[in-house]
C-alpha positions in Angstrom: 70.4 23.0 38.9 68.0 25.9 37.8 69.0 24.7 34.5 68.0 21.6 34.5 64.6 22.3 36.4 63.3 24.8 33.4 64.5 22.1 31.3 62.0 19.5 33.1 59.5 21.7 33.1 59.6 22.7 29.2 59.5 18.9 28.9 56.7 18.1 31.0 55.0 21.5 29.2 55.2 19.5 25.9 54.6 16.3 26.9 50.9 17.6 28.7 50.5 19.4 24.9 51.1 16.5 23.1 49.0 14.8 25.4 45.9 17.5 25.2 47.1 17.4 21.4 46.1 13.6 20.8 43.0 13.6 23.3 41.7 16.6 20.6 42.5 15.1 17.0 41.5 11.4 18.7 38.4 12.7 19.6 38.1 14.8 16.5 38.3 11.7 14.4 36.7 9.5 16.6 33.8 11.7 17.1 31.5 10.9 13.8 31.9 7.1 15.2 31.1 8.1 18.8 28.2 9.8 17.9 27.1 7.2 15.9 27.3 4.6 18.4 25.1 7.2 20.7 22.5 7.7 18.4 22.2 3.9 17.7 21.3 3.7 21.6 19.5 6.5 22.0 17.2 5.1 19.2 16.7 1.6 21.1 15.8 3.6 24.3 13.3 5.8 22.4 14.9 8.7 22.7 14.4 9.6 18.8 15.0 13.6 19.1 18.4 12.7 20.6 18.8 9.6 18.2 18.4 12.5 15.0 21.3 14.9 16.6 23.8 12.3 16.7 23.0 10.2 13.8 22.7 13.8 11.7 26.1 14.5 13.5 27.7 11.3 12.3 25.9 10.9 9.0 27.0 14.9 7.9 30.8 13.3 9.1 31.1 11.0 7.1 29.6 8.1 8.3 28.0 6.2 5.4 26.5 3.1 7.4 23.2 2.0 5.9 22.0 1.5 9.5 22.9 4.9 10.3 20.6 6.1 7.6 17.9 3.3 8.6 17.8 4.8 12.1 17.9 8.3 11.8 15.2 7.7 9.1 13.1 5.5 11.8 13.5 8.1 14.1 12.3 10.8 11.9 9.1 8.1 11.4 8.7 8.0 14.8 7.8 11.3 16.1 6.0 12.0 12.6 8.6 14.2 10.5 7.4 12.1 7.5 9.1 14.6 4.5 12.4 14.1 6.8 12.1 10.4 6.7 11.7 10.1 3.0 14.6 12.3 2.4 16.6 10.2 4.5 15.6 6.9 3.2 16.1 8.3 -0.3 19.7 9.2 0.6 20.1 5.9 1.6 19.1 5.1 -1.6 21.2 6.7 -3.6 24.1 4.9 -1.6 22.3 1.1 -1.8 20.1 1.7 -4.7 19.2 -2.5 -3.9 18.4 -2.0 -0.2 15.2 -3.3 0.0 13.6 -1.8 3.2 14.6 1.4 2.2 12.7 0.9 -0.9 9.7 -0.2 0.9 9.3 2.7 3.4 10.2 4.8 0.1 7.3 3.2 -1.2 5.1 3.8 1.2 5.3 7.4 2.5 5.2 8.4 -1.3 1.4 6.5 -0.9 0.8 8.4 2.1 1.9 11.8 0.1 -0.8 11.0 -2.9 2.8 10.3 -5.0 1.0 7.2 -6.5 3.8 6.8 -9.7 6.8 7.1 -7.2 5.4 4.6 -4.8 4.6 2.2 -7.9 8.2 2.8 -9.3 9.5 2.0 -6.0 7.6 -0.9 -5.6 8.4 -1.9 -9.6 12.2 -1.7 -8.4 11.8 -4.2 -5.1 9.8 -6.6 -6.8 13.3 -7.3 -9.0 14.5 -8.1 -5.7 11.6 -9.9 -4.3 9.6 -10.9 -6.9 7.4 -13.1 -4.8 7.0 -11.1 -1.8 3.3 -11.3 -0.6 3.2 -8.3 0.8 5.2 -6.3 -2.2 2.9 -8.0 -4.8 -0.2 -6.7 -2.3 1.4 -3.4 -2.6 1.6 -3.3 -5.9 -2.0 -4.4 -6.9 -3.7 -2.0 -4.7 -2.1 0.8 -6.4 -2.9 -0.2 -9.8 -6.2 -0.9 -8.3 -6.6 2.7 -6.9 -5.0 4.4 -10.2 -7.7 2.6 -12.2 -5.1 0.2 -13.5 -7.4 -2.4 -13.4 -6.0 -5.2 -15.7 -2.6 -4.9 -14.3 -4.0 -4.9 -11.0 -6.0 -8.4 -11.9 -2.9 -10.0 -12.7 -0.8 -9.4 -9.5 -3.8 -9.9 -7.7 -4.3 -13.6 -9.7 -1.0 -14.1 -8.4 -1.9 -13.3 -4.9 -5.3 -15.7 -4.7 -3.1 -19.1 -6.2 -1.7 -21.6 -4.5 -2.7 -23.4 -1.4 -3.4 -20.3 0.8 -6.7 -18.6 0.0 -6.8 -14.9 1.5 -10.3 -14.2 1.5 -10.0 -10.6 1.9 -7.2 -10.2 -1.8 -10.2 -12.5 -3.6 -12.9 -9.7 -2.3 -10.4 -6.8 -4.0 -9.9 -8.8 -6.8 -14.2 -9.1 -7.0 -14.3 -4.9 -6.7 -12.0 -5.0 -10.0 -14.5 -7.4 -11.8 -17.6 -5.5 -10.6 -16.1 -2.0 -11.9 -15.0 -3.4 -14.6 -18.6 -4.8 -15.3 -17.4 -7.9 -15.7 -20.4 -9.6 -13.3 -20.0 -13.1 -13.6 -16.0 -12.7 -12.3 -16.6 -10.5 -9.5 -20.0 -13.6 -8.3 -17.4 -15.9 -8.8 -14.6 -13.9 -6.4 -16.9 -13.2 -4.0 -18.1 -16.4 -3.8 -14.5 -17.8 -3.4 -13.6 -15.3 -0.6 -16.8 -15.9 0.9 -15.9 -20.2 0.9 -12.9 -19.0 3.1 -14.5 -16.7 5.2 -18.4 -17.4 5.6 -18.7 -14.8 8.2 -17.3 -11.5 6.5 -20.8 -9.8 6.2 -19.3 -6.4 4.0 -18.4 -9.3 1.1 -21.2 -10.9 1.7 -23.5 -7.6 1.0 -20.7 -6.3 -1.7 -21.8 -10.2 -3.3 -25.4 -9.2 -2.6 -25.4 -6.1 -4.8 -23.6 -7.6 -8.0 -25.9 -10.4 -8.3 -29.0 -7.9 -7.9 -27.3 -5.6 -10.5 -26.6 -9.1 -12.5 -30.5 -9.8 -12.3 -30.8 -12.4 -10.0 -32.8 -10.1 -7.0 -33.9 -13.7 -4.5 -30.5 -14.0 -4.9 -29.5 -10.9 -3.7 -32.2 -10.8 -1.1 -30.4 -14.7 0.7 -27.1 -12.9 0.3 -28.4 -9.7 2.6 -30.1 -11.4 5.3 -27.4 -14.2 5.3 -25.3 -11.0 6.0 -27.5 -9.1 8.7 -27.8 -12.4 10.4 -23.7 -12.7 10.2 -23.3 -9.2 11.6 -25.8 -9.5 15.0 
């Protein structure tokens, strides 16, 4: 009877191991998803510094989810760990080199770093993918614009100001080009077109003011700038 009570006991001593056993390597294999699945909530509650350890946790466990990358990289974003951010989105990158947000925020911390030729060869690579984006296209043109890529700049700008929709505000960058460019009788002819969508903007309106004074025609001017005091009282 002793016997067979040790013998009950060994088995219920190995059945509780094998028990504490599984509970361990499920865990251990479940835990990259687990903490996956907790960062993704901790992110929607706004909990970002928790949101990082978990999605760092999962991500440096294998978890290759492009979401898990998105939000870890939004997170980073959020409480302004910019050089984080990029190097997240950029590992995202190298796993989806087509994923298009990823290329966008890319894009635009790279701006905010002063890395003009990244951002524009991250905005060269999602315009193969959205070729027609507004907002890409508006990307793109402002950089060329600000690296004094002026011609380039005029044509995705061009692109920009046709078709039915005129944005006064892309026709008044397009105008700057023109005037730097000296090329006066363009940049009238912008502002005049972004002014025929928006006859209250007073800083085109004066921007208009100076070229045609520069272009010789000073009464001209002078309507432009007291059309535009009177639009800004």
């Amino acid at each position: 009877m002793r016997i067979r009570n040790r013998q009950l006991l060994a088995f219920a001593m190995m059945l509780l191991c094998s028990g504490l056993a599984s509970a361990y390597l499920y865990r251990l294999t479940h835990a990259p998803w687990m903490s996956y699945r907790e960062g993704v909530n901790h992110f929607s509650e706004h909990r970002f510094t928790e949101a990082i350890a978990a999605l760092d946790f999962a991500i440096g466990h294998g978890i290759r989810r492009s979401d898990a990358f998105m939000i870890l990289a939004d997170s980073y974003m959020a409480i302004q760990r910019f050089a984080e951010a990029l190097d997240t989105y950029e590992a995202l990158l190298r796993i989806n080199a087509e994923h298009a947000l990823a290329l966008w925020k890319t894009a635009g911390l790279y701006e905010q770093f002063g890395r003009f030729e990244d951002a524009m060869q991250r905005t060269r690579h999602l315009l193969e993918i959205l070729p027609d984006d507004p907002a890409v296209l508006l990307r793109m043109a402002r950089l060329l614009k600000f690296t004094g890529q002026w011609d380039e700049a005029i044509g995705y700008y061009s692109r920009l100001c046709s078709g039915d929709s005129l944005r006064p505000h892309i026709a008044s960058e397009l105008a700057e080009i023109y005037a730097w460019k000296r090329e006066d009788a363009k940049a009238i002819e912008w502002f005049r077109y972004a002014l025929s969508a928006d006859p209250t903007d007073a800083q085109t309106r004066i921007r208009l003011a100076r070229i045609l004074f520069w272009s010789g025609y000073p009464e001209q001017a002078v309507s432009e700038y007291i059309r535009a005091l009177g639009d800004s009282t």
